[in-house]
C-alpha positions as CSV (number, residue, x, y, z in Angstrom):
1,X,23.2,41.7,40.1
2,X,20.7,41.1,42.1
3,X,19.0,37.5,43.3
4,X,16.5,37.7,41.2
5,X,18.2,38.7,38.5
6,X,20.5,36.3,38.5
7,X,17.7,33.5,38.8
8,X,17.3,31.7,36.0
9,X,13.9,32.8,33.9
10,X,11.5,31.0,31.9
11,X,12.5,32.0,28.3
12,X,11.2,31.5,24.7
13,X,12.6,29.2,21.8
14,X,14.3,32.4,20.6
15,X,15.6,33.8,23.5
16,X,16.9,30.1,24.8
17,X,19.4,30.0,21.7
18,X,20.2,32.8,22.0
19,X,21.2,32.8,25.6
20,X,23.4,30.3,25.1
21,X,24.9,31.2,22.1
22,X,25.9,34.6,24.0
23,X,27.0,32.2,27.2
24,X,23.9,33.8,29.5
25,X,21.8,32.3,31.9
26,X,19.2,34.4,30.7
27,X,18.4,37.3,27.9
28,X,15.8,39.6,27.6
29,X,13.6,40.9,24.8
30,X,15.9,43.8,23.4
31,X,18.8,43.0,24.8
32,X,22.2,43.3,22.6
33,X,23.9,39.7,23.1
34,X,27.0,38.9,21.1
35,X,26.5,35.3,20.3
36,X,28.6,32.7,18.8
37,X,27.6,31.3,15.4
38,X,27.1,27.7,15.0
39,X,27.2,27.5,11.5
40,X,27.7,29.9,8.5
41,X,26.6,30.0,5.0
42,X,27.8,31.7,1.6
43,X,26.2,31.7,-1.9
44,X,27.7,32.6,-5.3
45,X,26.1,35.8,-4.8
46,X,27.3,36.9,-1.1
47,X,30.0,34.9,-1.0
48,X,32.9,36.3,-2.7
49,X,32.1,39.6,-1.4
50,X,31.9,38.2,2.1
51,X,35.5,36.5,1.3
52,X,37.2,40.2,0.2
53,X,35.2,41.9,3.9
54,X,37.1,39.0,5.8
55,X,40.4,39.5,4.0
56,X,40.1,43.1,4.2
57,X,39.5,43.0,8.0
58,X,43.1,41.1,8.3
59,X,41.8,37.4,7.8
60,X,44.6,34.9,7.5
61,X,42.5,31.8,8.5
62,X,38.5,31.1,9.3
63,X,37.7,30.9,13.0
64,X,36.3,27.5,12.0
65,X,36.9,26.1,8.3
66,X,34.3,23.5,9.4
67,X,31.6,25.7,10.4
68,X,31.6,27.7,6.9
69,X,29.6,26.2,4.4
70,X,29.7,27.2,0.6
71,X,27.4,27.0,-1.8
72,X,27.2,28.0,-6.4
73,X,23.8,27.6,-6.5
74,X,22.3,30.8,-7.9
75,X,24.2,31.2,-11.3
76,X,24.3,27.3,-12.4
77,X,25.6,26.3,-14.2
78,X,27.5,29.5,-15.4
79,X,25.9,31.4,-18.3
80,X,28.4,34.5,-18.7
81,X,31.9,35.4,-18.0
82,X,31.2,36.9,-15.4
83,X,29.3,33.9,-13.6
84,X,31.4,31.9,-13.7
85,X,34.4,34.6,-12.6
86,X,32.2,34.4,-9.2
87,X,32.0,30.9,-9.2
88,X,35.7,30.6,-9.8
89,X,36.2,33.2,-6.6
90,X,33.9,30.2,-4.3
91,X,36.7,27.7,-5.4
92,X,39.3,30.1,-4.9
93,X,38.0,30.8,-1.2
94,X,37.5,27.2,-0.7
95,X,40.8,26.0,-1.3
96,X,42.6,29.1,0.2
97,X,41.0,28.7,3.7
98,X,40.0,24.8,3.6
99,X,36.6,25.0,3.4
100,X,35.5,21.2,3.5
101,X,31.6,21.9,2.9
102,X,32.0,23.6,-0.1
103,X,28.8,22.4,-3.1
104,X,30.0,23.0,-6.7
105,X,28.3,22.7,-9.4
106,X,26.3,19.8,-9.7
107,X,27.4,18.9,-6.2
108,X,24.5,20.2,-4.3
109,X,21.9,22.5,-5.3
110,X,19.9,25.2,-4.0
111,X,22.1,26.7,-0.6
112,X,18.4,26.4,1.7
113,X,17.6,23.0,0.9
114,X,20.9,21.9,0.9
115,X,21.7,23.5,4.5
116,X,18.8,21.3,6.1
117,X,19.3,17.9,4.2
118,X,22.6,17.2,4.7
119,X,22.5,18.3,8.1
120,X,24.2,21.6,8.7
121,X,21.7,22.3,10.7
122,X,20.7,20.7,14.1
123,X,17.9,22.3,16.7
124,X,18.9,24.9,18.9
125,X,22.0,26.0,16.6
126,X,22.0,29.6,15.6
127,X,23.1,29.9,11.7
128,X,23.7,32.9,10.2
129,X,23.7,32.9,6.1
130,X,24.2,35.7,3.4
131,X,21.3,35.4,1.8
132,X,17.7,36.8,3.4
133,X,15.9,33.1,3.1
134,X,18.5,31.7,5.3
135,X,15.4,31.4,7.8
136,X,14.1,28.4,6.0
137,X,16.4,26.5,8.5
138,X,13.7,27.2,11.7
139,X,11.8,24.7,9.9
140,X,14.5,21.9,12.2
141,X,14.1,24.6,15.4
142,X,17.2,26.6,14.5
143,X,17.4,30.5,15.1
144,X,18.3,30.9,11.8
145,X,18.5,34.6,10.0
146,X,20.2,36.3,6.9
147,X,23.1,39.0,7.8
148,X,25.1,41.1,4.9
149,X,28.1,40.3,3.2
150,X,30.5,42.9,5.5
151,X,28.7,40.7,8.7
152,X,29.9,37.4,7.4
153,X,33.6,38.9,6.8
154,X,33.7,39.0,10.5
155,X,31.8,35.7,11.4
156,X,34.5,34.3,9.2
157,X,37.0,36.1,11.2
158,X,35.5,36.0,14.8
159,X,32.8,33.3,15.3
160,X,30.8,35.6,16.6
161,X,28.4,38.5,15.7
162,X,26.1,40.9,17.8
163,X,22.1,40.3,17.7
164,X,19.1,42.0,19.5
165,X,17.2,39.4,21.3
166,X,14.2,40.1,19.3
167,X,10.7,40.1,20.6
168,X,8.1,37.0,19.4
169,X,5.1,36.1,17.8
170,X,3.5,32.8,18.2
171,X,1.2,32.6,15.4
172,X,-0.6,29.5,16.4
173,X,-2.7,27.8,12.9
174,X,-6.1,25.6,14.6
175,X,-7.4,22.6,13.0
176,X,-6.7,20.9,10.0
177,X,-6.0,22.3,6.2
178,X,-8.7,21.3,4.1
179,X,-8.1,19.5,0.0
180,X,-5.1,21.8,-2.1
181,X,-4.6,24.1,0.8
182,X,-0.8,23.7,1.2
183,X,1.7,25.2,3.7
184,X,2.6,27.9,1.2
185,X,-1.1,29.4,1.1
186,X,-0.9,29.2,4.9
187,X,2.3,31.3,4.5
188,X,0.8,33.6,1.8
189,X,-2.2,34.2,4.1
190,X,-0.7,35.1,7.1
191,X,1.2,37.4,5.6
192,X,-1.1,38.7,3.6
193,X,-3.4,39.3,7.3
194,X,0.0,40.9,9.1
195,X,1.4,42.6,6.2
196,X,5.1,42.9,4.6
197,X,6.2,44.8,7.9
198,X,3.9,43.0,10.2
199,X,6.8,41.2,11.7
200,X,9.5,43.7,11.5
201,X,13.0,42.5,13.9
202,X,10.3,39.6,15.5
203,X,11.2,35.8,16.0
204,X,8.0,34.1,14.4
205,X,7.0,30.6,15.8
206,X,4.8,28.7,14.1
207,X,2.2,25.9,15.8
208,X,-1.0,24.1,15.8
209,X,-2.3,21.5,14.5
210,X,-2.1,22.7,10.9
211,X,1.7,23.2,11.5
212,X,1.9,19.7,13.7
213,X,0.7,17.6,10.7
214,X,3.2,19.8,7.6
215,X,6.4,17.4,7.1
216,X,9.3,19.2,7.5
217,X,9.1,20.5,3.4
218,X,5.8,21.8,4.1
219,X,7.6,23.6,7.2
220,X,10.8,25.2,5.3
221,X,8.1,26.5,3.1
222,X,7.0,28.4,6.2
223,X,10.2,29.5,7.7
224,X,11.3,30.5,4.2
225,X,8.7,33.5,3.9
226,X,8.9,34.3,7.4
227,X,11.1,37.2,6.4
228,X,8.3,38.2,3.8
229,X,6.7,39.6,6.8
230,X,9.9,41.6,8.3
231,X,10.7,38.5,10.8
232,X,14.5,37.7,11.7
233,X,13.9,34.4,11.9
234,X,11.1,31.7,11.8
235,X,10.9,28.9,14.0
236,X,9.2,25.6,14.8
237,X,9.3,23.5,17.7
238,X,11.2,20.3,16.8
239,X,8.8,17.0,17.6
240,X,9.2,13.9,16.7
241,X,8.8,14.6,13.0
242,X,12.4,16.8,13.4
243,X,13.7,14.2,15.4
244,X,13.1,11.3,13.2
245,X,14.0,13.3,10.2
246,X,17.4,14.0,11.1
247,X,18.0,10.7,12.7
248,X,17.3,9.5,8.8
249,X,20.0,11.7,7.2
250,X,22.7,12.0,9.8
251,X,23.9,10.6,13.5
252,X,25.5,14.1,14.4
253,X,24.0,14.4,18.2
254,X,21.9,17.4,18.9
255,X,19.8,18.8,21.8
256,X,16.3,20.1,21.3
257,X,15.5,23.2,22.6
258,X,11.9,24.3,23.0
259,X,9.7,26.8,25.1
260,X,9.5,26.9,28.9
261,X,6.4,26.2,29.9
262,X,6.0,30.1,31.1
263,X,7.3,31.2,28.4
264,X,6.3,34.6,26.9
265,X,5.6,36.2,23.7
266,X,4.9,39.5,22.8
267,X,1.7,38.7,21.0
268,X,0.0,35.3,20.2
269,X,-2.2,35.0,16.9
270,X,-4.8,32.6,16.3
271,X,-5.8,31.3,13.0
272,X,-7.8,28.7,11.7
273,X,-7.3,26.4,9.3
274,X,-11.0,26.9,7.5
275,X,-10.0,30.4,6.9
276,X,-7.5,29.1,4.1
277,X,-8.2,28.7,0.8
278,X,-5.6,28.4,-2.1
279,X,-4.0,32.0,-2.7
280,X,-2.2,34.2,-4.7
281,X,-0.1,36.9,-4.2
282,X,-0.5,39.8,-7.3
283,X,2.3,42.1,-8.6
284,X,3.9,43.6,-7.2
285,X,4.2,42.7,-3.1
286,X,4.4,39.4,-1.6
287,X,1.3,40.7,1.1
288,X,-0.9,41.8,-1.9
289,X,-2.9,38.3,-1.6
290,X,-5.7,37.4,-2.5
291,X,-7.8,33.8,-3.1
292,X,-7.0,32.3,-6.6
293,X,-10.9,32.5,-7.1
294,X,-10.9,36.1,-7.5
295,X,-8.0,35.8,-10.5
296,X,-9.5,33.1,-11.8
297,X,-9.0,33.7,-15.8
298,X,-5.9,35.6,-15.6
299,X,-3.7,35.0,-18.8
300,X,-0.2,33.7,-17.9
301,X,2.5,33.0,-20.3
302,X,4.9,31.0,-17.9
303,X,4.5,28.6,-15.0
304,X,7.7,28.1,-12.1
305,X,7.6,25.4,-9.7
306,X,10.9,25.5,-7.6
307,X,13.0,27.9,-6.1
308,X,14.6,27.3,-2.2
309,X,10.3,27.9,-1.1
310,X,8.6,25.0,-2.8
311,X,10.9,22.5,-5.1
312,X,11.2,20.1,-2.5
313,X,9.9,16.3,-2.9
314,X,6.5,16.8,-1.6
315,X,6.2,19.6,-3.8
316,X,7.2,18.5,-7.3
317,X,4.7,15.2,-6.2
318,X,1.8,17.5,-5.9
319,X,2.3,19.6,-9.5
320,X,2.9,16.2,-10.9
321,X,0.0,14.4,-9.3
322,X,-2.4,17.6,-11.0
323,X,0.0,17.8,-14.4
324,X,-0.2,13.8,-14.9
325,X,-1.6,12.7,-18.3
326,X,-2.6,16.5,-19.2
327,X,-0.5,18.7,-21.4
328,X,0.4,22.3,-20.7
329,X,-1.6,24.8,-22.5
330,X,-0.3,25.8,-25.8
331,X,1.5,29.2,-25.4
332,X,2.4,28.5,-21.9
333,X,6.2,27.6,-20.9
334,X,6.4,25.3,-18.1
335,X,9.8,24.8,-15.9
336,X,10.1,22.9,-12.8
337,X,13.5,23.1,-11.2
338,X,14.2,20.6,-8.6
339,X,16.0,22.0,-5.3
340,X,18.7,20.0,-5.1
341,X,20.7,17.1,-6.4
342,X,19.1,14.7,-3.8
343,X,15.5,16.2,-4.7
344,X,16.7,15.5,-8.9
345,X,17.7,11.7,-8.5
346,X,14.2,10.9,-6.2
347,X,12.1,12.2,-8.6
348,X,14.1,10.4,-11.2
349,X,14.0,7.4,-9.2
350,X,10.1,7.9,-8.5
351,X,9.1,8.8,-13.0
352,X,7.9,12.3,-12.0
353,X,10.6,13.9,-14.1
354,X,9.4,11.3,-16.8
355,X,5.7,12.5,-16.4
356,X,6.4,16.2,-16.4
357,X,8.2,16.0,-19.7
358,X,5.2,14.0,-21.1
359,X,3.4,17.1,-20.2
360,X,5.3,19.2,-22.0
361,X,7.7,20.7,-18.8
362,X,11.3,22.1,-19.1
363,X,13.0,20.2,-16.2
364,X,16.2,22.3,-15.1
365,X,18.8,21.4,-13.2
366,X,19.0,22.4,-9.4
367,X,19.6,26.1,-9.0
368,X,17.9,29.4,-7.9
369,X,16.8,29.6,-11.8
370,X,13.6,32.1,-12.5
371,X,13.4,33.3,-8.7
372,X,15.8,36.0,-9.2
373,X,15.8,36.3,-12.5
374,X,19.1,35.6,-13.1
375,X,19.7,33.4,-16.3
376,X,16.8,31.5,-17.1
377,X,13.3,31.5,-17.2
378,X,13.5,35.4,-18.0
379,X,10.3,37.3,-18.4
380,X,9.9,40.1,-21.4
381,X,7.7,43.1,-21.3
382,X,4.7,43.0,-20.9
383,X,4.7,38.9,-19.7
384,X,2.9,37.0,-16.5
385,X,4.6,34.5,-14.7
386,X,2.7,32.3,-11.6
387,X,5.3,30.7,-9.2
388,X,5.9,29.0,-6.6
389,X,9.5,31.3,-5.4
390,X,8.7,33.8,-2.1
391,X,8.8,37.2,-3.9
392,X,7.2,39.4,-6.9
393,X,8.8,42.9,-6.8
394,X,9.1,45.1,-9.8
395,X,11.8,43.0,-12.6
396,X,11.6,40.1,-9.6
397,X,12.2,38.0,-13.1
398,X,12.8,39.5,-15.9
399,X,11.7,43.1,-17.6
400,X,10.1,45.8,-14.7
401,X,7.5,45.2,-16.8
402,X,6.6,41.9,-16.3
403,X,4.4,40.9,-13.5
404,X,4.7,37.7,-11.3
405,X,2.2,36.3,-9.2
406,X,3.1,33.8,-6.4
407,X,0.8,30.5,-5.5
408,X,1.2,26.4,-4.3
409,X,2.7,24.3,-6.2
410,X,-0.8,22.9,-6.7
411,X,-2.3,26.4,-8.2
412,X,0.6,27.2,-10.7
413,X,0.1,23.3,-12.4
414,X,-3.2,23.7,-12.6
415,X,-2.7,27.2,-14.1
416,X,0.0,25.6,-16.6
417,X,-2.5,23.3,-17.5
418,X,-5.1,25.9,-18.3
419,X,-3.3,28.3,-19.4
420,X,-4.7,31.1,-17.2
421,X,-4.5,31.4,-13.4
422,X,-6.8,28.2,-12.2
423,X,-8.1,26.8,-8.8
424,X,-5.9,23.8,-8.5
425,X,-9.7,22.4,-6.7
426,X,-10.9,22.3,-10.5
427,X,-8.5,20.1,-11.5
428,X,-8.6,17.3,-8.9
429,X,-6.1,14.7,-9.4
């Protein structure tokens, strides 16, 4: 190796995790590293399959019972035989191997949030998580990215697992978000400018002023649908907010890791904030988007505020603030599902659960719920739904020929309340 080489180089967010994850001075866009995990994540959906890969590659014991975190969050509580089969199977593992962060039923709630609030994740850690949203967690400056049920067999049984330093974007947002333009229409519209593959194997880092001023719920909104655009992870630079915010939860120490100053990145994109106006994305692809204006009128028969993209605290105050003293339309079904257990008890705590019901909303208990369209919320032929989850693919919820469009929180309570696809600006609370 030569001296230069050897040299320590100014490196990115992404690259500086994973460098020393993989025990480098220095990586290289497209380099293969194999990195140690920090942290590693199961759902009632990956999980027990990830459980037989590890047992089938030889596993007697996990490489760190502490690192593994469990979570029944899609399937709850369970509805069939067969649910809770799987959910039995997450006990099973959990006892078997020792898993002390394991989130039952009613324990926890939806695996994203519950990753970031009680502190699983710390800046600079690289988390891997069986489930494709797992890059919510950039939102705290993690390198944060899904992998497949096989992959997590042999985190369980090795710590470690192979990644392609990937190259980066820095989408930098300019300026300040103007009334009921929320951090998931600044998601919905850069992807809807990139494009579904626009992002393809890229880290994504997010800044500006827009991003400097979203709390850190308005940030896992951003990180969430960062793989909406093909990105293997999304990332903000912690600040103070990220500091202050774990500080508040947990005293586990952690060191932040941010940019070089020479830094570079493949491309840098410049948006600005007066570009955004509330959005929607229309059946049948999350990049089909378009500004709630031009659907204004659309009939809808259902209304979702939740999922691991937008049923955080800041979210469910917004739908309620727009919702309060009105009644849902009549025809319309309205469910808001909390995103955890935490999330549940502080809107308890605060009357919004009391005001939605006195609008006529199903509250649910914390779980994935319509998103996936797994056992409630289901849509027939035929029937629209506006939400607040990250996707709308063919049968995303329900019959393949149902349609779902995805907005703000802000846009699908004003559309509840009209009964048809609304500017959430008409409605000001």
């Amino acid at each position: 190796m030569s001296c230069e080489e050897s040299e320590k180089k100014e490196m990115n967010i992404f690259e500086k995790i994973l460098a020393r994850a993989s025990k480098k001075k220095n990586v290289t866009q497209g380099e293969i590293v194999e990195a140690e995990v920090d942290k590693a994540m199961i759902n009632d959906i990956t999980g027990p399959l990830a459980a037989e890969a590890f047992e089938k590659m030889g596993g007697r014991q996990l490489w760190d019972k502490e690192r593994v975190i469990a979570i029944n969050d899609h399937y709850v509580p369970a509805s069939t035989i067969q649910s809770a089969e799987v959910h039995k199977a997450m006990r099973n593992f959990a006892q078997k191997y020792g898993v002390t962060n394991f989130y039952d039923v009613g324990r926890g709630g939806i695996c994203h949030q519950v990753m970031v609030e009680k502190s699983h994740v710390l800046p600079g850690e690289l988390v891997v998580g069986a489930d494709s949203h797992t890059t919510t967690y950039g939102a705290v400056g993690a390198f944060s990215t899904g992998i497949g049920s096989t992959e997590m067999g042999a985190v369980f049984l090795t710590g470690k697992l192979w990644f392609k330093v990937p190259e980066a974007t820095n989408i930098i947002v300019h300026r300040k978000l103007d009334f009921m333009v929320t951090p998931k229409d600044v998601i919905l519209y850069i992807i809807g400018q990139l494009g579904a593959d626009g992002a393809t194997y890229m880290g994504v880092k997010f800044s500006g002023e827009a991003i400097d001023d979203m709390s850190i719920d308005g940030r896992m909104t951003l990180c969430n649908m960062a793989v909406e655009m093909g990105a293997k992870a999304g990332i903000v630079e912690p600040d103070n907010k990220t500091i202050q915010y774990l500080k508040s939860r947990s005293d586990k120490s952690f060191n932040v890791v941010n940019d070089d100053n020479n830094s570079v990145y493949a491309r840098t994109i410049d948006y600005y904030a007066s570009e955004i106006v509330p959005l929607v994305a229309r059946p049948y692809t999350v990049d089909n988007v378009k500004p709630v204006s031009d659907l204004e009128g659309t009939a809808i028969d259902q209304a979702f505020i939740g999922a691991c993209t937008n049923g955080r605290m800041e979210d469910l105050r917004l739908a309620e603030r727009i919702m309060r003293g009105r009644k849902i339309k009549e025809g319309v079904r309205a469910i808001v599902v909390p995103a955890s257990q935490e999330v549940y008890l502080t809107a308890l705590k605060e009357g919004l659960l009391e005001s939605f019901v006195k609008s006529e909303v199903t509250i649910a208990n914390p779980n994935c719920g319509p998103c996936f369209g797994g056992h409630l919320g289901i849509l027939t032929e035929g029937e629209s739904c506006i939400s607040t989850s990250n996707r709308n693919f063919v049968g995303r919820m329900g019959s393949p020929k149902s349609k779902v469009y995805l907005a703000s929180p802000a846009t699908v309570a004003a559309s509840a309340i009209m009964g048809r696809i609304t500017d959430p600006r008409h409605l000001e609370a």
